[in-house]
DSSP file (Angstrom, degrees, kcal/mol; ACC not computed):
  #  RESIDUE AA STRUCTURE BP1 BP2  ACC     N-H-->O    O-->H-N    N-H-->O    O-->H-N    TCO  KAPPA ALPHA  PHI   PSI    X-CA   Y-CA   Z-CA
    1    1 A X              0   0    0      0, 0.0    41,-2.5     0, 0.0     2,-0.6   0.000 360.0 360.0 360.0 147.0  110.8  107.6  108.2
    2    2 A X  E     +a   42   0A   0     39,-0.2    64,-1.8    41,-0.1    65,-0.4  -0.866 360.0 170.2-122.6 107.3  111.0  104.5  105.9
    3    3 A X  E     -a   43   0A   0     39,-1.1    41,-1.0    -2,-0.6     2,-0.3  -0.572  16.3-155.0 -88.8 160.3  107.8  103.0  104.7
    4    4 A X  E     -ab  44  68A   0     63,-0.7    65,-1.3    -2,-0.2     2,-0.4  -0.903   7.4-149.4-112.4 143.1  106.7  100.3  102.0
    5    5 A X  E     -ab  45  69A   0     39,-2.6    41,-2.3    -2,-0.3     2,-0.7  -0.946  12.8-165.1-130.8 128.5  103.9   99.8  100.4
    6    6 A X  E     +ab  46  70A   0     63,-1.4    65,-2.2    -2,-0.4     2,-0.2  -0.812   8.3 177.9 -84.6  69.1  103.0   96.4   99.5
    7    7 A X  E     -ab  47  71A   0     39,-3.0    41,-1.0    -2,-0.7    65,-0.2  -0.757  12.5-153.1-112.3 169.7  100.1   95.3   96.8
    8    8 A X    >   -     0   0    0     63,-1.6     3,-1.3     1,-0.3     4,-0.1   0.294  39.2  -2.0-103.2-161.2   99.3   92.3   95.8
    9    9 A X  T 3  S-     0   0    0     40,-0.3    65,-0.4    63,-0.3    -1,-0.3  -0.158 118.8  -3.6 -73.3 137.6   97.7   90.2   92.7
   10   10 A X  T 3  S+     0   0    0      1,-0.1     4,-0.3    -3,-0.1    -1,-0.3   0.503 100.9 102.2  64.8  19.1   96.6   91.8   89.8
   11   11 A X    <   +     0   0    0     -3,-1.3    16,-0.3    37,-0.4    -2,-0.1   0.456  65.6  78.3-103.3   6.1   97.3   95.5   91.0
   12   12 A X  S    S+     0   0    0      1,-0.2    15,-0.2    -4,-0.1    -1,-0.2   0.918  88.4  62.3 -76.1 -57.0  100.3   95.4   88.9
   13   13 A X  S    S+     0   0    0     13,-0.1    -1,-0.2     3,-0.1     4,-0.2   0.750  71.9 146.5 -22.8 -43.0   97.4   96.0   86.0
   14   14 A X        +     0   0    0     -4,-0.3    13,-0.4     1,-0.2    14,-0.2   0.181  66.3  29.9 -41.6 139.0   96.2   99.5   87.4
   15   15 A X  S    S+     0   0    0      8,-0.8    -1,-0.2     2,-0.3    11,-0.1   0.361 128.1  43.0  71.2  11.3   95.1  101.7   84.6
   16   16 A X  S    S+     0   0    0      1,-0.2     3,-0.5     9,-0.1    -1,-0.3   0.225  94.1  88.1-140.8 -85.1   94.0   98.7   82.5
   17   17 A X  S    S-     0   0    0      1,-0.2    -2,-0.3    -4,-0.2    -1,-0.2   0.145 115.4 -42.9 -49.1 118.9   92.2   96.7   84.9
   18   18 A X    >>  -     0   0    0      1,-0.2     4,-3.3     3,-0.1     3,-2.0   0.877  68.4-163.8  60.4  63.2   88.6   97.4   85.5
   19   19 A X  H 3> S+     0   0    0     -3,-0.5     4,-3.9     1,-0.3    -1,-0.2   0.794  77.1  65.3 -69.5 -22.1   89.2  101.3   85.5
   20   20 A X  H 34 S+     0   0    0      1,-0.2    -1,-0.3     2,-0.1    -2,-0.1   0.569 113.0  28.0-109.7  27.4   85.9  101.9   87.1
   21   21 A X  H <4 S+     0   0    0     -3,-2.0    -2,-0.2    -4,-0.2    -1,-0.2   0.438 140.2  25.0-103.5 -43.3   86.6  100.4   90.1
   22   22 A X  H  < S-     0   0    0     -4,-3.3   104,-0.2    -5,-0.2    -3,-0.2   0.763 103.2-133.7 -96.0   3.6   90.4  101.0   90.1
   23   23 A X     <  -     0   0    0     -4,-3.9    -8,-0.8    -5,-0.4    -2,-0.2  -0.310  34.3 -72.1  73.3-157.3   90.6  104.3   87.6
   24   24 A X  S    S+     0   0    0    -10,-0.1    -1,-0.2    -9,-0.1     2,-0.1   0.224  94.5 101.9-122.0  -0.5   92.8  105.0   84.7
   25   25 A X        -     0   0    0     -3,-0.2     2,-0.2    -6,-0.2    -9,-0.1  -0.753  66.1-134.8-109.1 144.4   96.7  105.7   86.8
   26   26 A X    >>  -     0   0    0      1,-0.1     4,-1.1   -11,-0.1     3,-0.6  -0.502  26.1-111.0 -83.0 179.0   98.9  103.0   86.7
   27   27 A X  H 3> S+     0   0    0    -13,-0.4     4,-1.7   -16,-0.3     5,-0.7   0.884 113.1  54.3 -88.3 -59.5  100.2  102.6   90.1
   28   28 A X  H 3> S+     0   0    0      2,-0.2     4,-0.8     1,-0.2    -1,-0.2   0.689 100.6  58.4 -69.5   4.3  103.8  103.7   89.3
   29   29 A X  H X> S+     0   0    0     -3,-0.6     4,-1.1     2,-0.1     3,-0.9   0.823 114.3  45.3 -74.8 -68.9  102.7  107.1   87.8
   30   30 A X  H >X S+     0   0    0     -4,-1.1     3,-1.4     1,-0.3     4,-0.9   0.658 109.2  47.6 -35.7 -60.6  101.2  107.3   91.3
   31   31 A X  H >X S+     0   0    0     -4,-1.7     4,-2.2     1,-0.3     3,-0.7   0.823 107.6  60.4 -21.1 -59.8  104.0  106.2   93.5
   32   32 A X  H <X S+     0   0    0     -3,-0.9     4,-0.9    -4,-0.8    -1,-0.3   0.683 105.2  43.2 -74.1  -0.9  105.9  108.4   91.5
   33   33 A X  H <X S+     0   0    0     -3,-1.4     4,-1.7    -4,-1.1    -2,-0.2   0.421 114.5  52.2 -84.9 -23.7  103.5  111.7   92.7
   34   34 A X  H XX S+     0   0    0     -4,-0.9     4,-2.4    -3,-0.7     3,-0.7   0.902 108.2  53.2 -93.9 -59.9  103.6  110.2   96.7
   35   35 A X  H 3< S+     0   0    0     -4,-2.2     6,-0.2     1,-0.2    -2,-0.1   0.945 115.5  42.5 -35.2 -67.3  107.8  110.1   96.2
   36   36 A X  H 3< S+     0   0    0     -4,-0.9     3,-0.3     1,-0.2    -1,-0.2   0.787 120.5  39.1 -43.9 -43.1  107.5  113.9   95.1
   37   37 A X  H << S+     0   0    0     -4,-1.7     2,-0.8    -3,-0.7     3,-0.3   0.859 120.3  42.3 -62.2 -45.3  105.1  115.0   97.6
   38   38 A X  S >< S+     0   0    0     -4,-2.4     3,-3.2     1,-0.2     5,-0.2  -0.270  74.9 142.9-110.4  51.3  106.5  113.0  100.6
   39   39 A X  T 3   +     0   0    0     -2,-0.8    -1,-0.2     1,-0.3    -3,-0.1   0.773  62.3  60.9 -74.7  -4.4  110.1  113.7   99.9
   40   40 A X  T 3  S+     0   0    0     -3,-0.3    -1,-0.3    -5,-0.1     2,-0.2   0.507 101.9  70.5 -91.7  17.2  111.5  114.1  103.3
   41   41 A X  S <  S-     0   0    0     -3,-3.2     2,-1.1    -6,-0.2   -39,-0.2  -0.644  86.0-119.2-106.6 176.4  110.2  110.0  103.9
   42   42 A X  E     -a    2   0A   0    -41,-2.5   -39,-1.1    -2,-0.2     2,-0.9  -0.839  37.7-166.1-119.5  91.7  111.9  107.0  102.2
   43   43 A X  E     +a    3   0A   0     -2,-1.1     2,-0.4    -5,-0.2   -39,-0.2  -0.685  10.5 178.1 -82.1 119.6  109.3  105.0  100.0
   44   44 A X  E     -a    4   0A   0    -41,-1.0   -39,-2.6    -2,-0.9     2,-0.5  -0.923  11.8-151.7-122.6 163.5  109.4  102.2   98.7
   45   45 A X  E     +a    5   0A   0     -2,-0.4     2,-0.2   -41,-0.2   -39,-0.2  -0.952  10.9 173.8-122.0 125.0  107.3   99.8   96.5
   46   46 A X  E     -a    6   0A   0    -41,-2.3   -39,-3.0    -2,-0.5     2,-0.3  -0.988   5.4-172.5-132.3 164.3  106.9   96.2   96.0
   47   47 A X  E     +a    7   0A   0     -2,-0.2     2,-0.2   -41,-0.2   -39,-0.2  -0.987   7.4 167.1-151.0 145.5  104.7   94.0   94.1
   48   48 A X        -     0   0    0    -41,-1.0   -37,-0.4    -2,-0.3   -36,-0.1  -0.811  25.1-160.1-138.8 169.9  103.9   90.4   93.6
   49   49 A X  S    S+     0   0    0     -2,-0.2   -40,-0.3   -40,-0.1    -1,-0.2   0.576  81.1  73.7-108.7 -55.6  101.2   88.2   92.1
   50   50 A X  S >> S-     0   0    0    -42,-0.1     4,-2.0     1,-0.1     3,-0.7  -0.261  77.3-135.4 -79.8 136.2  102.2   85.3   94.0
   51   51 A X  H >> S+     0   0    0      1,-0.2     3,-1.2     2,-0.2     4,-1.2   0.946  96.2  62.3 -23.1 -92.0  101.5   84.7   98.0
   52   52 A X  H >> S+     0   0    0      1,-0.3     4,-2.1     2,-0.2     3,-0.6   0.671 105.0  43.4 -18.0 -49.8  104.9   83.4   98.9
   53   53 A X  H <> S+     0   0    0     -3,-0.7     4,-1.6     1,-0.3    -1,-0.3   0.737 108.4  54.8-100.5 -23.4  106.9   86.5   98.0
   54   54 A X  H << S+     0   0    0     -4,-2.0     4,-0.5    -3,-1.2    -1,-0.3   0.654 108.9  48.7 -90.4  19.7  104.6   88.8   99.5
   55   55 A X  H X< S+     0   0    0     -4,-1.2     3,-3.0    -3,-0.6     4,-0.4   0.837 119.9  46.1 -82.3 -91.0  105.0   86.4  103.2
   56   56 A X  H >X S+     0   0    0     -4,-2.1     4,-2.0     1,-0.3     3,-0.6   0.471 110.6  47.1 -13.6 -79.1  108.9   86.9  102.2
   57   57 A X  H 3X S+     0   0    0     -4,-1.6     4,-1.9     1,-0.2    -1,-0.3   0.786 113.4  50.7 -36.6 -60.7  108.7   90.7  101.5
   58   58 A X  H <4 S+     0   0    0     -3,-3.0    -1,-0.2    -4,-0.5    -2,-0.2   0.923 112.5  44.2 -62.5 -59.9  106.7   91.1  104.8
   59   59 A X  H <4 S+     0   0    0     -3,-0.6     3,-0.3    -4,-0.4    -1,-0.2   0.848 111.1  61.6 -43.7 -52.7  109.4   89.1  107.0
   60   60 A X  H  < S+     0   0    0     -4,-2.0     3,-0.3     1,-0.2    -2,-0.2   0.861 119.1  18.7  13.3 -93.6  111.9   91.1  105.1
   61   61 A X  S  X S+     0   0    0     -4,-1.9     4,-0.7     1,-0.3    -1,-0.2  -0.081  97.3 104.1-103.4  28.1  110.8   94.7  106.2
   62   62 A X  T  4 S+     0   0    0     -5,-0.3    29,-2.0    -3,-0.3    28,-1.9   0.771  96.5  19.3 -84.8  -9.1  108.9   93.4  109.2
   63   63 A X  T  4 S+     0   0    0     -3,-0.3    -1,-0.2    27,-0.2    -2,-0.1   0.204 127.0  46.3-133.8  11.5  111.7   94.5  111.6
   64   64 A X  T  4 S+     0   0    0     27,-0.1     2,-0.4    -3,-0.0    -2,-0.2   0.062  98.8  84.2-143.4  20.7  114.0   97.2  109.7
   65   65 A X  S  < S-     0   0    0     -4,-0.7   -62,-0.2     1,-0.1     3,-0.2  -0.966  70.9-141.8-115.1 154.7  110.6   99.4  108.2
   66   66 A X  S    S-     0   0    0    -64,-1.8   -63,-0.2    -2,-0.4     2,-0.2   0.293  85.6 -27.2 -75.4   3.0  108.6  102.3  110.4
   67   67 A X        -     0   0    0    -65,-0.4   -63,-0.7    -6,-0.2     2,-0.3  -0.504  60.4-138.1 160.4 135.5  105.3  100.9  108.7
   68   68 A X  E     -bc   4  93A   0     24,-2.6    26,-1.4    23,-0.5     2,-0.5  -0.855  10.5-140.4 -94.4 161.1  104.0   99.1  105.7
   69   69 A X  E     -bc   5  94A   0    -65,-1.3   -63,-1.4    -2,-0.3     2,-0.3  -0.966  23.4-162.7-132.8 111.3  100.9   99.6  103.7
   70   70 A X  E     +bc   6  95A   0     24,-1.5    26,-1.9    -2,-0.5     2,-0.2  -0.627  19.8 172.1-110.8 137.3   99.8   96.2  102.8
   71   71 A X  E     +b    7   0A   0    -65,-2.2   -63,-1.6    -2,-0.3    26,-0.1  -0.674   6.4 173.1-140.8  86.4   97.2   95.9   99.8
   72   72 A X    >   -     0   0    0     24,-0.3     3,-2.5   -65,-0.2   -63,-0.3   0.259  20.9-157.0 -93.7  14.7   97.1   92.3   99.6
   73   73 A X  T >  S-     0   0    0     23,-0.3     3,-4.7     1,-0.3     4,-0.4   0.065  72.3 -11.5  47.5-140.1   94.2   92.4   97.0
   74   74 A X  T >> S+     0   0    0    -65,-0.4     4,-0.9     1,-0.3     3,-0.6   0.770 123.1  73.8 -76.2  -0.9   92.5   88.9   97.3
   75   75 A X  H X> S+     0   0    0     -3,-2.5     4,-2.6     1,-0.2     3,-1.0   0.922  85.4  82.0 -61.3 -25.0   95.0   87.1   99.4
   76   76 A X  H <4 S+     0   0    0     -3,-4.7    36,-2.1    -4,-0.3    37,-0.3   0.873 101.7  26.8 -41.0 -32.4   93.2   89.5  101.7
   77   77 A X  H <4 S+     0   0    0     -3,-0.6    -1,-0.3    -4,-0.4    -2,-0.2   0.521 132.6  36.0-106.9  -1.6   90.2   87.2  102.1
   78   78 A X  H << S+     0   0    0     -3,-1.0     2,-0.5    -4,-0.9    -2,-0.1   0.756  88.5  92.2-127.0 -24.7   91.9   83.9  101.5
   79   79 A X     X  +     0   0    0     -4,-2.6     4,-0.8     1,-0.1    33,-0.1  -0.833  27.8 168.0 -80.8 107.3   95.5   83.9  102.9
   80   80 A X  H  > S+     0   0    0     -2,-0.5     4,-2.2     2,-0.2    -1,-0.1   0.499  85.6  62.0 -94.7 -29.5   95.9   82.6  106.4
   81   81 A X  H  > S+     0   0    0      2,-0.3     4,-1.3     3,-0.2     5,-0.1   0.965  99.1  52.6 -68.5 -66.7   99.6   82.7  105.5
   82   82 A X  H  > S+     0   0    0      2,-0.2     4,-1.8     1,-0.2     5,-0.4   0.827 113.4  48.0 -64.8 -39.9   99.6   86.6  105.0
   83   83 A X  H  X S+     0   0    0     -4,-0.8     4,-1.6     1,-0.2    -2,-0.3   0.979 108.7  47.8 -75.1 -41.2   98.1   87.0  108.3
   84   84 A X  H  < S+     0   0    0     -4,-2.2     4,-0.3     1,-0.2    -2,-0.2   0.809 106.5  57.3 -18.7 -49.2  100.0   85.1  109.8
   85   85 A X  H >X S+     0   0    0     -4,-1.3     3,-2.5     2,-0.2     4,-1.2   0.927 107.8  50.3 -68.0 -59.1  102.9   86.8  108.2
   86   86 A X  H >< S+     0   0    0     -4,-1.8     3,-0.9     1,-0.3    -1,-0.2   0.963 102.7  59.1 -44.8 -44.2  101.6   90.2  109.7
   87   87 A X  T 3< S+     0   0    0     -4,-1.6    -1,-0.3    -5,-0.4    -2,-0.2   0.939 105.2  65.6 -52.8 -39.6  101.2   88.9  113.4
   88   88 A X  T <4 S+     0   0    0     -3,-2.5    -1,-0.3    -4,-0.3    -2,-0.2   0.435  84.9  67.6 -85.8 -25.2  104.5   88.3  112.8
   89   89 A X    <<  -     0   0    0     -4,-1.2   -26,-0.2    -3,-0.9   -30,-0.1  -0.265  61.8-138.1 -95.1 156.3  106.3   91.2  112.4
   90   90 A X  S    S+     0   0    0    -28,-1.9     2,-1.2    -2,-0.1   -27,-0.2   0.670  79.7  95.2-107.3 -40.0  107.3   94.2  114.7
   91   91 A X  S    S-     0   0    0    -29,-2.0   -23,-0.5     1,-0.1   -24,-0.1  -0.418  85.2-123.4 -59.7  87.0  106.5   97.0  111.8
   92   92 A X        -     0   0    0     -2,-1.2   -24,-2.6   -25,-0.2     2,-0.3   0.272  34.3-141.5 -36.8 143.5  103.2   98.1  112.5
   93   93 A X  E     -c   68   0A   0    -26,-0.2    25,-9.9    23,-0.1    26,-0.5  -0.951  16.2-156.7-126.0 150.0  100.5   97.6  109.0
   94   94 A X  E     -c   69   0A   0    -26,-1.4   -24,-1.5    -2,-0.3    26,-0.2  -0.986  17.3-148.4 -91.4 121.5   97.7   99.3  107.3
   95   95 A X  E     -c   70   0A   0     24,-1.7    26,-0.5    -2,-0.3     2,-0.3  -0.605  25.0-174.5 -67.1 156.0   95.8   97.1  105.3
   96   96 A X        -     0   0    0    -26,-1.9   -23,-0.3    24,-0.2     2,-0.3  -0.966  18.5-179.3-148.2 148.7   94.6   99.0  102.6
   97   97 A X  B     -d  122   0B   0     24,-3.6    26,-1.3    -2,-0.3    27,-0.4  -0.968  21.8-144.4-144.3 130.7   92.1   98.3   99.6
   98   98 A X  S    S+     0   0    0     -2,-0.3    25,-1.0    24,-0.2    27,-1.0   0.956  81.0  59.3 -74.2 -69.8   91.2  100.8   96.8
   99   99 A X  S    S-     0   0    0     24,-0.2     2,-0.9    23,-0.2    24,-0.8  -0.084 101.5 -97.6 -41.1 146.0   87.8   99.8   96.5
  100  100 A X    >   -     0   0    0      1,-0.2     3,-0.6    22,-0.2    -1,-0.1  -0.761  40.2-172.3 -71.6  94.6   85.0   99.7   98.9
  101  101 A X  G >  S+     0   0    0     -2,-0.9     3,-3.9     1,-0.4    -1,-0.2   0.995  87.1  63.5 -94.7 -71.2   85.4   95.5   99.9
  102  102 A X  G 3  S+     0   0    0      1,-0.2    -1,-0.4     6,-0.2    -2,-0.1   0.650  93.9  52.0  -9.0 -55.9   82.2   96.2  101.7
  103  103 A X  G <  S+     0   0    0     -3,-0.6    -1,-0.2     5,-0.1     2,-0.2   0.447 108.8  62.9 -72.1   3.4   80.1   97.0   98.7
  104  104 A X  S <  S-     0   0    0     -3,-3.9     4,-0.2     1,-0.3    -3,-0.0  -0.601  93.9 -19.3-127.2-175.1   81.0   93.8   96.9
  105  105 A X    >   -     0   0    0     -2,-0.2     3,-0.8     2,-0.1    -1,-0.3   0.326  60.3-115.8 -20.8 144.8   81.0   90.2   96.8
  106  106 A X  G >  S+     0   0    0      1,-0.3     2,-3.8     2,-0.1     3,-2.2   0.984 114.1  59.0 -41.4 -81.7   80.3   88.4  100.3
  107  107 A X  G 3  S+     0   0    0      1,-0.3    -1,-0.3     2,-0.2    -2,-0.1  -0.181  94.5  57.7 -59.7  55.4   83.6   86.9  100.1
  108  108 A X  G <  S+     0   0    0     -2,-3.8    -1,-0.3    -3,-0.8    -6,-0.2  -0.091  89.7  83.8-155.3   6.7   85.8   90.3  100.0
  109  109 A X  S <  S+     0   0    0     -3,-2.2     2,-0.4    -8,-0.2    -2,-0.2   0.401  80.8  76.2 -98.6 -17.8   84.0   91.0  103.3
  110  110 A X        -     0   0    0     -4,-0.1     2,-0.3    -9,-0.0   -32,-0.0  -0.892  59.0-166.2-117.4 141.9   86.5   89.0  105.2
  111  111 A X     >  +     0   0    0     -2,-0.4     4,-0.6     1,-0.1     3,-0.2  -0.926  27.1 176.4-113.0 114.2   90.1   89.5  106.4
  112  112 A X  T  4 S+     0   0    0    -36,-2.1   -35,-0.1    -2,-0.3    -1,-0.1   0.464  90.9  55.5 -79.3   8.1   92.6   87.6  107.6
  113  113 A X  T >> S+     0   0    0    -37,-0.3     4,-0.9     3,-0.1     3,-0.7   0.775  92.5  66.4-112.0 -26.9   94.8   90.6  107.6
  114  114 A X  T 34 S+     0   0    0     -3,-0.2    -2,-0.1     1,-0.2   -19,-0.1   0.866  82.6  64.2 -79.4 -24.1   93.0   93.0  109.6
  115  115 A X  T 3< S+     0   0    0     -4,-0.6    -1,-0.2     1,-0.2    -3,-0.1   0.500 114.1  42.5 -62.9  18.4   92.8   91.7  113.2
  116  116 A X  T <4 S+     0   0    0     -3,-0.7    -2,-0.2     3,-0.0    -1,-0.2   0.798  96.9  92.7-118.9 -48.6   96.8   92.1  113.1
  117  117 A X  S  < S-     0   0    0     -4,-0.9   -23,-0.2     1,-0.1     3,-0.1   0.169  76.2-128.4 -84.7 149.0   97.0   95.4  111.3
  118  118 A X  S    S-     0   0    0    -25,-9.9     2,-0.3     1,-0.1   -24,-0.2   0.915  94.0 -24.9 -60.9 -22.6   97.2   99.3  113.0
  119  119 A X        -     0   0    0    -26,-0.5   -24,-1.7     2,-0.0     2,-0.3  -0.993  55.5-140.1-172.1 157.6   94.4  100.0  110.8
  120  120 A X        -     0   0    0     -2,-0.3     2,-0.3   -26,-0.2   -24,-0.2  -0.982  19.0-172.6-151.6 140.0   92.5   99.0  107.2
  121  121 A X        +     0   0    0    -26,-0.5   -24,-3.6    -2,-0.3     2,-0.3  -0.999  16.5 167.8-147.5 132.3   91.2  102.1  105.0
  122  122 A X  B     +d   97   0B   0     -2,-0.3   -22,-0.2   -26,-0.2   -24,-0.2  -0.940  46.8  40.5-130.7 147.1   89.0  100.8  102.0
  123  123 A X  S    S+     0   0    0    -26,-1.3   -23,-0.2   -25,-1.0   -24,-0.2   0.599  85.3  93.9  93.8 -17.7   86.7  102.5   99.5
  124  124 A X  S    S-     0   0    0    -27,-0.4     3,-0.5     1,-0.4   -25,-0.2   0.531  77.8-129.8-110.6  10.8   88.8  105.9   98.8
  125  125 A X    >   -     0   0    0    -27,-1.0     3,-2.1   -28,-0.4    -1,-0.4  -0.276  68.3 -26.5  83.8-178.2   90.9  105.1   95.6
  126  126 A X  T 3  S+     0   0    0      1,-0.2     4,-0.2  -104,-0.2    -1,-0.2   0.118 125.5  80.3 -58.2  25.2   94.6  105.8   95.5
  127  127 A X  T >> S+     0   0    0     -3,-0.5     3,-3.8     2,-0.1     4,-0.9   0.842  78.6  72.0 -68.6 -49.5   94.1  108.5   98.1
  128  128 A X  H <> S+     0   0    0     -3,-2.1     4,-1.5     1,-0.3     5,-0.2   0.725  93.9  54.1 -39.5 -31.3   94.0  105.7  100.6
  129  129 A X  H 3> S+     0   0    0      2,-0.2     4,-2.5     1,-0.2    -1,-0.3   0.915 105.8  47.7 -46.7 -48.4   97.4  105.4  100.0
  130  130 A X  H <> S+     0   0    0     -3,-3.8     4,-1.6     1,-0.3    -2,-0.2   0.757 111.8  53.7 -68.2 -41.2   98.0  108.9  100.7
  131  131 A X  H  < S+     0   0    0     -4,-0.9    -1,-0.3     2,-0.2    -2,-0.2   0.653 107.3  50.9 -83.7 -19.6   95.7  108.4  104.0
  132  132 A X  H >< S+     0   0    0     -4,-1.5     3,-1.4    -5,-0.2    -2,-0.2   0.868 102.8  58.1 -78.1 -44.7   97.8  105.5  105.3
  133  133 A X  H >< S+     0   0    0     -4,-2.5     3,-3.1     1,-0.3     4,-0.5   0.925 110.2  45.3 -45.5 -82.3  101.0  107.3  104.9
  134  134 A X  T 3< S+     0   0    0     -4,-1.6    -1,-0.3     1,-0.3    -2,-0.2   0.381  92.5  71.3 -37.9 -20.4   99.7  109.8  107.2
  135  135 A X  T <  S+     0   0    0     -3,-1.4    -1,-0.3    -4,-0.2    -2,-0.2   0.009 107.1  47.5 -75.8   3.1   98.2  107.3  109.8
  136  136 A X    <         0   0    0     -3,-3.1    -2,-0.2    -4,-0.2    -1,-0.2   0.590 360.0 360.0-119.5 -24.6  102.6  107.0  110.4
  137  137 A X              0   0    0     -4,-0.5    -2,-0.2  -136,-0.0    -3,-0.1   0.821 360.0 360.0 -92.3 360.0  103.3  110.8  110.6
């Protein structure tokens, strides 16, 4: 099975940014712990700040991946484009968010990515990662 997982703006920071919403592991320690565990699947990672290249990246693997796990950080609530993008595609998404969106600001309460997506799991840290992979086996 070939998955992506997909984040967005400012998650390239994890482990610096705001650690006690997003904790102390940078993302690629982590990523490298889901490779080890989930070695009979084919992971892969990308990451952008900018809009545009995560549309690309989605059109990309939108027809040659078994699933992505989209964490499109605040383009979630603002990007019309990145849903779009998603509608677009034959490779079923999870939105995913590390943080609870609920429990915060008004505007983090909306998605343009989830009325497209197989599923959106928020609110459990980088487990959620762990819990979207599993939402494909």
């Amino acid at each position: 099975m070939k998955l992506l997982i997909i984040n967005g703006p400012n998650l390239n920071l994890l482990g610096k940014r705001e650690p006690e919403i997003y904790g102390s592991e940078t993302f690629q320690d982590f990523f490298s712990k889901l490779q080890s565990k989930y070695t009979a699947l084919e992971l892969s990672y990308y990451q952008s700040n900018i809009e545009g290249e995560l549309i690309d990246k989605l059109h990309e693997a939108g027809f040659s991946y078994d699933g992505i796990i989209l964490n499109a950080a605040a383009y979630t609530h603002t990007s019309v484009g990145i849903g779009d993008a998603v509608k677009s595609i034959q490779t079923p998404v999870v939105e995913l968010h590390i943080s609870n969106i609920h429990a915060r600001e008004d505007f983090r309460h909306k998605s343009f990515i989830a009325p497209a997506a197989k599923g959106v799991l928020f609110g459990f840290g980088l487990k959620g990662y762990e819990l979207a992979i599993q939402s494909f086996l």
